[in-house]
C-alpha positions as protocol buffer text, in pm:
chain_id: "A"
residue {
  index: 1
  type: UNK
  ca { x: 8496 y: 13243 z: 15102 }
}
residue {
  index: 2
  type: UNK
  ca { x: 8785 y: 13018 z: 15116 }
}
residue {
  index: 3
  type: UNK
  ca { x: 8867 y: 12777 z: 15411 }
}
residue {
  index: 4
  type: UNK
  ca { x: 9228 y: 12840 z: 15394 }
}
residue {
  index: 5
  type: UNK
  ca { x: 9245 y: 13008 z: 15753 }
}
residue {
  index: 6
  type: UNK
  ca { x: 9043 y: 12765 z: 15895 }
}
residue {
  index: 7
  type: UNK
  ca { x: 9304 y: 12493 z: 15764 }
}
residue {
  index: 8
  type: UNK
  ca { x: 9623 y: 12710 z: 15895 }
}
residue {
  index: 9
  type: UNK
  ca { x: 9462 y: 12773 z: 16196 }
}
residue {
  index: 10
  type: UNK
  ca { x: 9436 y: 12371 z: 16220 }
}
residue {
  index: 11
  type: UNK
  ca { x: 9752 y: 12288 z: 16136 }
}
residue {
  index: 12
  type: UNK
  ca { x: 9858 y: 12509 z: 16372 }
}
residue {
  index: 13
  type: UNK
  ca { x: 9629 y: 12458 z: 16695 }
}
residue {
  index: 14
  type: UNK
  ca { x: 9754 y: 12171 z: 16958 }
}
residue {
  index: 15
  type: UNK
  ca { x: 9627 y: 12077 z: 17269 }
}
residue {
  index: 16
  type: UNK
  ca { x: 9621 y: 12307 z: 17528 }
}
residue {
  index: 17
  type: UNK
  ca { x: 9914 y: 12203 z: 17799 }
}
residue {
  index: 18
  type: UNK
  ca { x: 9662 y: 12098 z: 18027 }
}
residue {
  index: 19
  type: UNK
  ca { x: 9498 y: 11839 z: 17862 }
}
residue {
  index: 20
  type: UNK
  ca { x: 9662 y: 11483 z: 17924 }
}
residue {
  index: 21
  type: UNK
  ca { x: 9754 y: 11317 z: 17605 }
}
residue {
  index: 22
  type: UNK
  ca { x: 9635 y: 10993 z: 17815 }
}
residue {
  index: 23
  type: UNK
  ca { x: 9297 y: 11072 z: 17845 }
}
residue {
  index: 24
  type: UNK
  ca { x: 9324 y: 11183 z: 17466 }
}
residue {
  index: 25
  type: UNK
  ca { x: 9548 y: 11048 z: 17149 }
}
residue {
  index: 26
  type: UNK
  ca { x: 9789 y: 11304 z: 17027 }
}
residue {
  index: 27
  type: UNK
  ca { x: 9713 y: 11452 z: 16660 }
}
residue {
  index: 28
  type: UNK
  ca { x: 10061 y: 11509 z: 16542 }
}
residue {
  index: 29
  type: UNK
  ca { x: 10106 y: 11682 z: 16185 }
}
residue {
  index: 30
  type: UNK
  ca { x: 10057 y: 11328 z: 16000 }
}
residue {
  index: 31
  type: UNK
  ca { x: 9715 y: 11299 z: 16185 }
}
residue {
  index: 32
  type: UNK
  ca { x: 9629 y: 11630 z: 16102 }
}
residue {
  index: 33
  type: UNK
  ca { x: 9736 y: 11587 z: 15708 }
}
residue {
  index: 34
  type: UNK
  ca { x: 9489 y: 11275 z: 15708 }
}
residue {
  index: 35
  type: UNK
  ca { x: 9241 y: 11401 z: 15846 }
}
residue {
  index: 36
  type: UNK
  ca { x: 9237 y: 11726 z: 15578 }
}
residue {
  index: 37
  type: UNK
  ca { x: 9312 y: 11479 z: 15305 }
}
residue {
  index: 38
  type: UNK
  ca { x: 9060 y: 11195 z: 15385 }
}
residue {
  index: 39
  type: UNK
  ca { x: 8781 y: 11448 z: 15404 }
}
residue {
  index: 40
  type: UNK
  ca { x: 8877 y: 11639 z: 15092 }
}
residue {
  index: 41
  type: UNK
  ca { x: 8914 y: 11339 z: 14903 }
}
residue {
  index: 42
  type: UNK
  ca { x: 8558 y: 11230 z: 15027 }
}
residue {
  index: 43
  type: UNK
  ca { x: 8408 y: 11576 z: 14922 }
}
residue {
  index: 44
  type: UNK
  ca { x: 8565 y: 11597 z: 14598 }
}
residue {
  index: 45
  type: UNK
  ca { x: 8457 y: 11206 z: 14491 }
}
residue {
  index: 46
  type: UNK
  ca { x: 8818 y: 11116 z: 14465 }
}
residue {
  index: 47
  type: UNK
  ca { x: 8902 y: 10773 z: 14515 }
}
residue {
  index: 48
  type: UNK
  ca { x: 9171 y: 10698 z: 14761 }
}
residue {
  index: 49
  type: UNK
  ca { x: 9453 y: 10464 z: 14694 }
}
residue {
  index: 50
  type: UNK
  ca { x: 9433 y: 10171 z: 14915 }
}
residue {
  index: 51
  type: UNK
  ca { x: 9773 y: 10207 z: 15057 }
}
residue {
  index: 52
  type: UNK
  ca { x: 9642 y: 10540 z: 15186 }
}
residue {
  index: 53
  type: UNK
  ca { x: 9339 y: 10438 z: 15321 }
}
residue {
  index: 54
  type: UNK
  ca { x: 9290 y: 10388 z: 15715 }
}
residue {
  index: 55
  type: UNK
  ca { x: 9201 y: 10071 z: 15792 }
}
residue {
  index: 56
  type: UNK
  ca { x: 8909 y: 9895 z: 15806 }
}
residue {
  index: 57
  type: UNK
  ca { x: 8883 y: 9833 z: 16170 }
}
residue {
  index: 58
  type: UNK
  ca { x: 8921 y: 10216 z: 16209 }
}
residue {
  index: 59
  type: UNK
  ca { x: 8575 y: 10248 z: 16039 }
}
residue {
  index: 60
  type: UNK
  ca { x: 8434 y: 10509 z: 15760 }
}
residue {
  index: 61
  type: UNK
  ca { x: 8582 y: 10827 z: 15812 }
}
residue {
  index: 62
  type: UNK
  ca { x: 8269 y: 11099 z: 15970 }
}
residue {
  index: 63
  type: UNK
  ca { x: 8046 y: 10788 z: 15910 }
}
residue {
  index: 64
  type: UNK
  ca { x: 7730 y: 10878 z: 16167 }
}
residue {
  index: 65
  type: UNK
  ca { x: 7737 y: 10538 z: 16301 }
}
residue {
  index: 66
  type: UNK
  ca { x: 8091 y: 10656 z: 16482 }
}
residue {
  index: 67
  type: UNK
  ca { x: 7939 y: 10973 z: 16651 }
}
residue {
  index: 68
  type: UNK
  ca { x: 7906 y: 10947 z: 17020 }
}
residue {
  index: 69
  type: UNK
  ca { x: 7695 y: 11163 z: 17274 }
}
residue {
  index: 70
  type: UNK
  ca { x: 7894 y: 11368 z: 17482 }
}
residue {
  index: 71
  type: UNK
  ca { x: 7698 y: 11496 z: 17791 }
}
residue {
  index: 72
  type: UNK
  ca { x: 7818 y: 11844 z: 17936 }
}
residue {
  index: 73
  type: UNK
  ca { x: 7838 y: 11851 z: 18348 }
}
């Protein structure tokens, strides 16, 4: 099975109108391209250049030590 609707269908989803963007960053397209290329360059063992790499007071990207518990009401 390929992933390739489950990439469009990121690219394509946005927050619902709803949602404040001040209670949550916005992911714009260039977000949304790093995140898909971070993580596929982290799968595939690819090295990333470092002028493409986040920086390092944004942490590893998915490193477990990031996670956070979110508590449902």
């Amino acid at each position: 099975m390929e992933p390739k609707w489950q990439i469009e269908g990121f690219l394509n989803w946005n927050y619902p109108d709803d949602v404040a963007y001040s209670d949550y960053p916005a992911v714009t397209d260039a977000t949304k391209r790093k995140i898909l290329g971070l993580n596929a360059a982290k799968l595939s063992g690819i090295e990333v250049p470092r002028e493409l790499q986040p920086p390092a007071e944004e942490g590893t990207p998915a490193a477990r030590e990031d996670a956070q518990l979110v508590e449902s009401g």
